[in-house]
N, CA, C and O atoms as a printed pandas DataFrame, in Angstrom:
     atom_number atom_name residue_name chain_id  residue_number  x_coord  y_coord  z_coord
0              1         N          UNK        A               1   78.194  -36.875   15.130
1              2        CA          UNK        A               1   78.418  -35.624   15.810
2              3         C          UNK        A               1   77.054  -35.064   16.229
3              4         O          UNK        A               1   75.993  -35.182   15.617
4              5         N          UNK        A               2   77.294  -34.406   17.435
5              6        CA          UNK        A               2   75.782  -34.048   17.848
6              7         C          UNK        A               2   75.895  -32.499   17.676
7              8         O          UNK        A               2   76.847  -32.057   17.032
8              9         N          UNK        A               3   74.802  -31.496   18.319
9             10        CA          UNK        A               3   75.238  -30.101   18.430
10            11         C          UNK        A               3   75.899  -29.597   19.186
11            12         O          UNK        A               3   76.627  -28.616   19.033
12            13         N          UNK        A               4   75.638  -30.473   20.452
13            14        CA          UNK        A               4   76.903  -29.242   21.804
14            15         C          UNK        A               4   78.531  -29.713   20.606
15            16         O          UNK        A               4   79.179  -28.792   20.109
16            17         N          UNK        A               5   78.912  -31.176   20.350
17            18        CA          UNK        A               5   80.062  -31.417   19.585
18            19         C          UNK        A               5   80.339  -30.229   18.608
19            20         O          UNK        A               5   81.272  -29.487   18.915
20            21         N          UNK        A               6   79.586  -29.943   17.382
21            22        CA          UNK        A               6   79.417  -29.029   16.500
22            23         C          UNK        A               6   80.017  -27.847   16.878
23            24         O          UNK        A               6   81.044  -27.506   16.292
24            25         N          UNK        A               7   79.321  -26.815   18.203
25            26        CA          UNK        A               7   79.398  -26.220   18.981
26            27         C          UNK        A               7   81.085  -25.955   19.823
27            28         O          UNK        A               7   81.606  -24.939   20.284
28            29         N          UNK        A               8   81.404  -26.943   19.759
29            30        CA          UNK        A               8   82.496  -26.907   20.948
30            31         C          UNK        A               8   83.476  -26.865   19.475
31            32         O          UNK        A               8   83.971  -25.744   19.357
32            33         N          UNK        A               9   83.712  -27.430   18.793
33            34        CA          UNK        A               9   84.358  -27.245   17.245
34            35         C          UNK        A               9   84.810  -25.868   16.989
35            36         O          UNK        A               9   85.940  -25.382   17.004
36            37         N          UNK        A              10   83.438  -25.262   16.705
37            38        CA          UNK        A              10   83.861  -24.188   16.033
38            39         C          UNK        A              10   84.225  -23.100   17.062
39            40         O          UNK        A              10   84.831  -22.112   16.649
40            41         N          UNK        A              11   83.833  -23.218   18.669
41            42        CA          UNK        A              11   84.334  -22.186   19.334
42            43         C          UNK        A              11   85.692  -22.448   19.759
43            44         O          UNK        A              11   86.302  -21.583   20.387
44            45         N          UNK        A              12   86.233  -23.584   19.470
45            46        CA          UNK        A              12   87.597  -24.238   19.659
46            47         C          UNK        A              12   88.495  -23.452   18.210
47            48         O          UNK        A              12   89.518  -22.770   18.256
48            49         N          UNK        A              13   87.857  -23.765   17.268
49            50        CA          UNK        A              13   88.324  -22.920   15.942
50            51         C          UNK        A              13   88.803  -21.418   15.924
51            52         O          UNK        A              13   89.769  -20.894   15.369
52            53         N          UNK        A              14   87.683  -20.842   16.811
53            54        CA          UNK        A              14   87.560  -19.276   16.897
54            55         C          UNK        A              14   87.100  -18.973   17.702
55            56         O          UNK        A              14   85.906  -18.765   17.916
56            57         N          UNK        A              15   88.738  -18.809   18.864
57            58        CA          UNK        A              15   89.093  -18.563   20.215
58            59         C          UNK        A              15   88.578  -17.049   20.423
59            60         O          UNK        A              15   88.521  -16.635   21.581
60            61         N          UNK        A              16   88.223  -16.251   19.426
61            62        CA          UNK        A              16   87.854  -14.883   19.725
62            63         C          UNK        A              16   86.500  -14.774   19.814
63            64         O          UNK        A              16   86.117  -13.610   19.937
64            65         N          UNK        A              17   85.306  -15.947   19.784
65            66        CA          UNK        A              17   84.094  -15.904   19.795
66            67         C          UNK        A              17   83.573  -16.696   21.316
67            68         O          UNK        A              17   83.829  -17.899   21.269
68            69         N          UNK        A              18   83.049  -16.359   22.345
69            70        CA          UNK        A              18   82.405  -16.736   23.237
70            71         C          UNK        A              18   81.310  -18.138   22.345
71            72         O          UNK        A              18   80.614  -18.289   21.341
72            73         N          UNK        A              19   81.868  -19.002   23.730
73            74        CA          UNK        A              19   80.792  -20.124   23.272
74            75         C          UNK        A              19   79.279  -20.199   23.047
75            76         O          UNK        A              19   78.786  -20.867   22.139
76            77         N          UNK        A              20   78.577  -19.486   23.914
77            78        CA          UNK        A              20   77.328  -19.190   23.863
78            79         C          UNK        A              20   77.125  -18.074   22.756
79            80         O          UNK        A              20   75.993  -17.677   22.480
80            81         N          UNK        A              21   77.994  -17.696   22.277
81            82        CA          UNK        A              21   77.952  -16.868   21.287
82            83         C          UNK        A              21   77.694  -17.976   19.493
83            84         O          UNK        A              21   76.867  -17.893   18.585
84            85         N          UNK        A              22   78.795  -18.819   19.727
85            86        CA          UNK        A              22   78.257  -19.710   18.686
86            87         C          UNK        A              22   77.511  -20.551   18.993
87            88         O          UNK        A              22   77.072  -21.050   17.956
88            89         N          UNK        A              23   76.988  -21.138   20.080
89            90        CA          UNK        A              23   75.848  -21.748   20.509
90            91         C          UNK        A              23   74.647  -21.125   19.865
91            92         O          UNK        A              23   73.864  -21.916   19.340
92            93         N          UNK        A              24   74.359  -19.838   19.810
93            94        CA          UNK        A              24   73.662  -18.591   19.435
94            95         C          UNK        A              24   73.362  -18.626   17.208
95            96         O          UNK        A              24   72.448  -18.363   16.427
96            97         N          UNK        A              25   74.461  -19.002   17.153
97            98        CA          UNK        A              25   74.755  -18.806   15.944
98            99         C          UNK        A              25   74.042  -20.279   15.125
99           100         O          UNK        A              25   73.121  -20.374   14.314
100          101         N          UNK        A              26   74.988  -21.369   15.798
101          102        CA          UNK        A              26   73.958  -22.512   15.185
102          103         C          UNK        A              26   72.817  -22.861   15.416
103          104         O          UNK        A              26   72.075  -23.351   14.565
104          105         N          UNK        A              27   72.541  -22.676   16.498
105          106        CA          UNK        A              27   71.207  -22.699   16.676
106          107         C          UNK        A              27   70.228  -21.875   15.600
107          108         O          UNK        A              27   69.449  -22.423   14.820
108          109         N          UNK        A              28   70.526  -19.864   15.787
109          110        CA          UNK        A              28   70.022  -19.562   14.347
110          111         C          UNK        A              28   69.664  -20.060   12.956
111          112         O          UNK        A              28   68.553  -20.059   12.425
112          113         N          UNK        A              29   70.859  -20.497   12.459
113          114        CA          UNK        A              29   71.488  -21.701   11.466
114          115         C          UNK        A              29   69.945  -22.522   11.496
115          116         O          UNK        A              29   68.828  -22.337   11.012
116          117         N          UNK        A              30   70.403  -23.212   12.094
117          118        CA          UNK        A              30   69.242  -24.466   11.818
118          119         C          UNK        A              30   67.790  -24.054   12.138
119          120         O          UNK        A              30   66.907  -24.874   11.884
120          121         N          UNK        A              31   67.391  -22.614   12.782
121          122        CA          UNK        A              31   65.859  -22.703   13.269
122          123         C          UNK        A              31   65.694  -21.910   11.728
123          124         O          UNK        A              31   64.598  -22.020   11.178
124          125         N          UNK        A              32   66.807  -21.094   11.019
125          126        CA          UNK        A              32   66.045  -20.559   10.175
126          127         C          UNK        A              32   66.198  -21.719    8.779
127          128         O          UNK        A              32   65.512  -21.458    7.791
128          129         N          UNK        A              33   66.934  -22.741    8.748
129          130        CA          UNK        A              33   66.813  -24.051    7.598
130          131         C          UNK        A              33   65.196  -24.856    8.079
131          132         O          UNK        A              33   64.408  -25.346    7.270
132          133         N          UNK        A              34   65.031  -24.815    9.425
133          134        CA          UNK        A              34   64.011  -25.498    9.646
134          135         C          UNK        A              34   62.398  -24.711    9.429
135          136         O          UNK        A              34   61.373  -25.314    9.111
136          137         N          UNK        A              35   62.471  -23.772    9.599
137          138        CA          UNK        A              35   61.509  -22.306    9.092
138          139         C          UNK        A              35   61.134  -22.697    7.171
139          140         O          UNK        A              35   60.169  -22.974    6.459
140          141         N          UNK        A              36   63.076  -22.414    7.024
141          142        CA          UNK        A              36   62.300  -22.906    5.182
142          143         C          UNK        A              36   61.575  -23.701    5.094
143          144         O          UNK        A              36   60.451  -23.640    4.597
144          145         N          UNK        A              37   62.386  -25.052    5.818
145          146        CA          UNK        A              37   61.302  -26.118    4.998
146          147         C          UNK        A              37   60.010  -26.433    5.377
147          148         O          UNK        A              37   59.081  -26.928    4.739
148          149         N          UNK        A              38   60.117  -26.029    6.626
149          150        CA          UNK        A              38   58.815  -25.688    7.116
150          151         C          UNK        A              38   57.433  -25.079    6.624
151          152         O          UNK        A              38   56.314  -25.466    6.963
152          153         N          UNK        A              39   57.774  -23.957    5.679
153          154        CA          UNK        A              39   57.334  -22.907    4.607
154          155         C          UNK        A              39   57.028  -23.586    3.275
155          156         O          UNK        A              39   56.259  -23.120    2.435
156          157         N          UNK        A              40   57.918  -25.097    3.125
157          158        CA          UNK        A              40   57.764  -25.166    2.109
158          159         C          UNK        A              40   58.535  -25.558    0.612
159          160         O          UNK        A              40   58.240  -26.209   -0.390
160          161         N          UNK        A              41   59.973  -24.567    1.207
161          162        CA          UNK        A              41   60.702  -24.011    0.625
162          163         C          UNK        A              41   62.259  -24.805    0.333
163          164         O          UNK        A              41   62.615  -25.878    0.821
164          165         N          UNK        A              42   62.763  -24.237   -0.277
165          166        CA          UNK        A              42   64.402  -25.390   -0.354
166          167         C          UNK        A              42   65.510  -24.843    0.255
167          168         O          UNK        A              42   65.674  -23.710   -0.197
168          169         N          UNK        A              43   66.145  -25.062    0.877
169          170        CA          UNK        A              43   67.587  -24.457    1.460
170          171         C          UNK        A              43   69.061  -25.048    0.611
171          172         O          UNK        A              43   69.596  -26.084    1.006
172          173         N          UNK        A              44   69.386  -24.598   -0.073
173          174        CA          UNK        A              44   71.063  -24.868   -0.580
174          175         C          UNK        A              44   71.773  -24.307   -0.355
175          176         O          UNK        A              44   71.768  -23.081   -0.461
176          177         N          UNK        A              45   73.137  -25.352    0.257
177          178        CA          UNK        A              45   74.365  -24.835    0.507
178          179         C          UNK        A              45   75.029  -25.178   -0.017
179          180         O          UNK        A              45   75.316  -26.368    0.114
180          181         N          UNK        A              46   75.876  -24.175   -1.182
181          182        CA          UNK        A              46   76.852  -24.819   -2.226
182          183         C          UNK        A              46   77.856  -25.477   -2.075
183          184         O          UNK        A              46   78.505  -24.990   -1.149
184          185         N          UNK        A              47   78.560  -26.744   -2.702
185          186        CA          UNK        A              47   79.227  -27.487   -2.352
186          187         C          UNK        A              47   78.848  -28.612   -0.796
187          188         O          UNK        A              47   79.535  -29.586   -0.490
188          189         N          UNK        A              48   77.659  -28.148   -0.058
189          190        CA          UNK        A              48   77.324  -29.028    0.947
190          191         C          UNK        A              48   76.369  -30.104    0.408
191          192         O          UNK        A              48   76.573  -31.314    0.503
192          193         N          UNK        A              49   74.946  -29.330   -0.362
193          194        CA          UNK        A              49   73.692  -30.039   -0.507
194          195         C          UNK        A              49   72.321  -28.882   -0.334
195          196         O          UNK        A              49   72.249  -27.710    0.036
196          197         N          UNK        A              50   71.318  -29.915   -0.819
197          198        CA          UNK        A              50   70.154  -29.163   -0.873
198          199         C          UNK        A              50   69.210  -29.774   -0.115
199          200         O          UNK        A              50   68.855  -30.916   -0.404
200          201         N          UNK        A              51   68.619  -29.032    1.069
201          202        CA          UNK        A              51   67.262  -29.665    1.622
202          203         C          UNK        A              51   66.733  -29.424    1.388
203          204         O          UNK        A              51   66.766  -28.220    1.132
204          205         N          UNK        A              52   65.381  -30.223    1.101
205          206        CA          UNK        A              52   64.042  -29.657    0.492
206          207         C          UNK        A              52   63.279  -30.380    1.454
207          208         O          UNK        A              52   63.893  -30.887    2.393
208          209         N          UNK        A              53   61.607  -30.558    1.352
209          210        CA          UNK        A              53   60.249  -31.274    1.277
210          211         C          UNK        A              53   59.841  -31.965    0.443
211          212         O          UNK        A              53   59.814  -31.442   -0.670
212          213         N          UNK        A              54   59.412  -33.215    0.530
213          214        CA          UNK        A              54   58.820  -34.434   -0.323
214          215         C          UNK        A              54   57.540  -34.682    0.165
215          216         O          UNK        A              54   57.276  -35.122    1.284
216          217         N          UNK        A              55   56.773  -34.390   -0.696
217          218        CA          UNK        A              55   55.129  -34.893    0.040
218          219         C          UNK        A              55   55.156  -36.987   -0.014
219          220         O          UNK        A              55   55.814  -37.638   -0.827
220          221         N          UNK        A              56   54.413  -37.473    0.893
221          222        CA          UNK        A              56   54.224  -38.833    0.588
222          223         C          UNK        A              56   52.748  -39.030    0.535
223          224         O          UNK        A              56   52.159  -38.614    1.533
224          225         N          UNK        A              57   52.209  -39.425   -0.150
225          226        CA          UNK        A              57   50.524  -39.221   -0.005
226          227         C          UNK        A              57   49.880  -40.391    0.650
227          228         O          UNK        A              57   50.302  -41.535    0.821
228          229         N          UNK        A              58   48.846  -39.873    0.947
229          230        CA          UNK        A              58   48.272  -41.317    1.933
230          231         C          UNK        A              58   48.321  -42.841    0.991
231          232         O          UNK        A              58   48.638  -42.968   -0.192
232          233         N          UNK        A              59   47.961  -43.735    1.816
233          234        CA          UNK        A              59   48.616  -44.918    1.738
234          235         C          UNK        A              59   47.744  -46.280    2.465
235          236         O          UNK        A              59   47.149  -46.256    3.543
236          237         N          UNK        A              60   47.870  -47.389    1.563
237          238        CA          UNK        A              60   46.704  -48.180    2.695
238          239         C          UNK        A              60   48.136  -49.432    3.130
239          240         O          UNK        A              60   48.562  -50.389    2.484
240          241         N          UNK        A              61   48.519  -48.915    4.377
241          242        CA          UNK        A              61   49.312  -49.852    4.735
242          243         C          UNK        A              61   48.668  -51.468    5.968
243          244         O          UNK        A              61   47.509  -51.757    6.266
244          245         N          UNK        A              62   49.618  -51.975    6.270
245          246        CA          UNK        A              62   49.594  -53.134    7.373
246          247         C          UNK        A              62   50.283  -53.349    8.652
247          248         O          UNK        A              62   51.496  -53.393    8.857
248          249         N          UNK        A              63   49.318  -53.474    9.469
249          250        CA          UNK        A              63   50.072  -53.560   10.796
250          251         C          UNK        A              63   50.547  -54.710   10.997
251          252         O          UNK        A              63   49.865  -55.735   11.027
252          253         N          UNK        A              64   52.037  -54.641   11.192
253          254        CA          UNK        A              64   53.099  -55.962   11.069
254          255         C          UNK        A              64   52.718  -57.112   11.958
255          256         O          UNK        A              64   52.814  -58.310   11.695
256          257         N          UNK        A              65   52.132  -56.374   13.393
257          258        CA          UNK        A              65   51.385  -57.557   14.411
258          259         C          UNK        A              65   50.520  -58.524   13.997
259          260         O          UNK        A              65   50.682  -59.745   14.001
260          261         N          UNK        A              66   49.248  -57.640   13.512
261          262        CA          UNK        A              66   47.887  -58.628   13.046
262          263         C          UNK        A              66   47.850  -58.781   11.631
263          264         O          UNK        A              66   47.322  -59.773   11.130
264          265         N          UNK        A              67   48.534  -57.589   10.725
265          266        CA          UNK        A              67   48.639  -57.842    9.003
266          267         C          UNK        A              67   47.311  -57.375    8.829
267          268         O          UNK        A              67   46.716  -57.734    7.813
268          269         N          UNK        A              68   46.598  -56.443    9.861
269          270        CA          UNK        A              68   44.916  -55.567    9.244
270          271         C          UNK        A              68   45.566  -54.769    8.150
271          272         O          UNK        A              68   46.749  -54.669    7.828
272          273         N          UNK        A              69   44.702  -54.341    7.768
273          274        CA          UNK        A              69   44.824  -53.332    7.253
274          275         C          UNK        A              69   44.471  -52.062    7.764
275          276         O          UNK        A              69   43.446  -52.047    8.446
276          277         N          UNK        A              70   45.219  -50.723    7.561
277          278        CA          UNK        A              70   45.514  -49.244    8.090
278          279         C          UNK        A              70   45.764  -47.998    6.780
279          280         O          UNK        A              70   46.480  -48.178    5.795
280          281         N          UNK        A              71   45.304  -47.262    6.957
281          282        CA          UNK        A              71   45.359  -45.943    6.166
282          283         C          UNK        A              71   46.475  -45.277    6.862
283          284         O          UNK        A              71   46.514  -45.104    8.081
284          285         N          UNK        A              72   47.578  -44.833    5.835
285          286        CA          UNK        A              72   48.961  -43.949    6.571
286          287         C          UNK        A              72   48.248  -42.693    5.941
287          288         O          UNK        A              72   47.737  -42.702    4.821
288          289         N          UNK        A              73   48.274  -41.654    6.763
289          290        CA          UNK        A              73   48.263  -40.490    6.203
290          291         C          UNK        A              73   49.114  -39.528    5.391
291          292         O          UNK        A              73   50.344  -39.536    5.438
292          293         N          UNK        A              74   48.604  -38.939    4.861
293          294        CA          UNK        A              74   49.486  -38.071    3.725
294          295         C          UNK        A              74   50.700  -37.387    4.505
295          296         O          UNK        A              74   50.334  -36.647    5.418
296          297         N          UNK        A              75   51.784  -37.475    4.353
297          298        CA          UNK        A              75   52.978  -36.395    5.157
298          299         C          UNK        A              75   54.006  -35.788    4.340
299          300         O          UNK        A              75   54.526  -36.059    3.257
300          301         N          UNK        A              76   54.131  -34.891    5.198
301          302        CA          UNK        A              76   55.783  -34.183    4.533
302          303         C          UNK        A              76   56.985  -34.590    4.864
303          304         O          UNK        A              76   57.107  -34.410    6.076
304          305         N          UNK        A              77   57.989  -35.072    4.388
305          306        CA          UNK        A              77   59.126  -35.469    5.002
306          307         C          UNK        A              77   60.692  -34.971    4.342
307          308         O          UNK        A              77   60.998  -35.042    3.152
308          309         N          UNK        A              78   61.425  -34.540    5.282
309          310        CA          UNK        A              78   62.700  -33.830    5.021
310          311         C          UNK        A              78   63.467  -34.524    3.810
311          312         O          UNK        A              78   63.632  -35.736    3.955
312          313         N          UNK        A              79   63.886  -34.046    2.825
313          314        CA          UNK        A              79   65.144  -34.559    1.947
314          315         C          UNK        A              79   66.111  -34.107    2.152
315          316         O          UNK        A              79   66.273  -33.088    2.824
316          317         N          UNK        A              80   67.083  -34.841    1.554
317          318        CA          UNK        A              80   68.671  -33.912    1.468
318          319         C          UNK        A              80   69.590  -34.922    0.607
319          320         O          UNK        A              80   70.182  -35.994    0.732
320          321         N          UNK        A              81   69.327  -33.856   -0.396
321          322        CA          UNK        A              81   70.542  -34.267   -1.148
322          323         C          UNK        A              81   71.776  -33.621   -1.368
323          324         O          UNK        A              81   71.924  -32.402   -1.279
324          325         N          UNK        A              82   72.899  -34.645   -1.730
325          326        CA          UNK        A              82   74.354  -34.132   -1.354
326          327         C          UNK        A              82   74.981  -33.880   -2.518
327          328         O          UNK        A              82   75.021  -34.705   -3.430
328          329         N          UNK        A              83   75.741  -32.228   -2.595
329          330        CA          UNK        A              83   76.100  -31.377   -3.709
330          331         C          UNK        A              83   77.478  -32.249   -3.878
331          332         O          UNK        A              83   78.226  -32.725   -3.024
332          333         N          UNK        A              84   77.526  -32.276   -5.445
333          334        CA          UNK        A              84   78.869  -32.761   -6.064
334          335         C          UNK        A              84   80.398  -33.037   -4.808
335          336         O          UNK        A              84   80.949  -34.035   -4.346
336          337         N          UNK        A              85   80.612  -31.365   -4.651
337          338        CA          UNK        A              85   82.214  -31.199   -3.330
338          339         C          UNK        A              85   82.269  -32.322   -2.523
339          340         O          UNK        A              85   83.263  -33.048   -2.540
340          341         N          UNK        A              86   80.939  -32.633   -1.545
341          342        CA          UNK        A              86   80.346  -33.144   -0.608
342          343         C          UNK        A              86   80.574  -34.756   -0.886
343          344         O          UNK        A              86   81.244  -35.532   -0.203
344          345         N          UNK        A              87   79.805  -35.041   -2.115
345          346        CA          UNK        A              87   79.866  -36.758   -2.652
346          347         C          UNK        A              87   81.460  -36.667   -2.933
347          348         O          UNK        A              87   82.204  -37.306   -2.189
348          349         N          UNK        A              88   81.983  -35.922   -3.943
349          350        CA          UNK        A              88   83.775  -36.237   -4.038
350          351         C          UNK        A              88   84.546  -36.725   -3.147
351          352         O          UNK        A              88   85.209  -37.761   -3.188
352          353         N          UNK        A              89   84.394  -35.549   -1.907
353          354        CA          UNK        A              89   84.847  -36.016   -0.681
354          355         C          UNK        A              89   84.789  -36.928   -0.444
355          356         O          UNK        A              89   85.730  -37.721   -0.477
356          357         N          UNK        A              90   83.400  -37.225   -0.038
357          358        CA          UNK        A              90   83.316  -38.364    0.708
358          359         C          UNK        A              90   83.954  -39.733   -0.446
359          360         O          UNK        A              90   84.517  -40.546    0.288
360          361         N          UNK        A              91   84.004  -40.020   -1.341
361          362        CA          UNK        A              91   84.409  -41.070   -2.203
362          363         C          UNK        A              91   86.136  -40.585   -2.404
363          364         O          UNK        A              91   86.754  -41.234   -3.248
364          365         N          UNK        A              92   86.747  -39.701   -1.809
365          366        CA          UNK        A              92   88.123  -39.739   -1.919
366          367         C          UNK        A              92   88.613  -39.049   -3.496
367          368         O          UNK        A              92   89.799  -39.198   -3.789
368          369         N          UNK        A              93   87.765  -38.353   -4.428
369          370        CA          UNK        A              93   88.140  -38.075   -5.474
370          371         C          UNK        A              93   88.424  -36.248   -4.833
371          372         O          UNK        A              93   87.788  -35.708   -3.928
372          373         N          UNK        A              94   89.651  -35.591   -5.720
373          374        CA          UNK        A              94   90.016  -34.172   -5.521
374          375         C          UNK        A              94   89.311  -33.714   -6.437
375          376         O          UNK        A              94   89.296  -32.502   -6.657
């Protein structure tokens, strides 16, 4: 599912909300999840999951072409892990 999909969902759901109105809304949604982690910080949604930040620290990797050797730099990269409701579901348990 992409976002206009997302989008067209829930204004299909709730015929009393203008589309650009929830266009408006998820978008919010995600610039202020992306702000947290951005910051630093963790976002949980109960029964969905928790996103956080994982540091990876630098690294002396290989370039698959020649097999030199390369320094990866230190980065931050998105997690997400999935709350109990979320895993049930998905494995078919009530």
């Amino acid at each position: 599912m992409i976002k206009s999909e997302l989008v067209q969902i829930i204004a299909n759901r709730n015929p009393h909300l203008y589309q650009r109105d929830v266009e408006n809304i998820v978008n919010a949604v995600l610039d202020e999840i992306s702000g947290t982690l951005a910051e630093g910080n963790r976002v949980e949604l109960r029964g969905f999951g928790a996103f956080s930040v994982k540091n990876r620290p630098a690294r002396e990797g290989r370039n698959p072409r020649t097999g030199e050797k390369v320094m990866v730099e230190e980065k931050w990269v998105p997690f997400f892990k999935t709350g109990k409701e979320l895993r049930n579901r998905l494995n078919g348990i009530k």
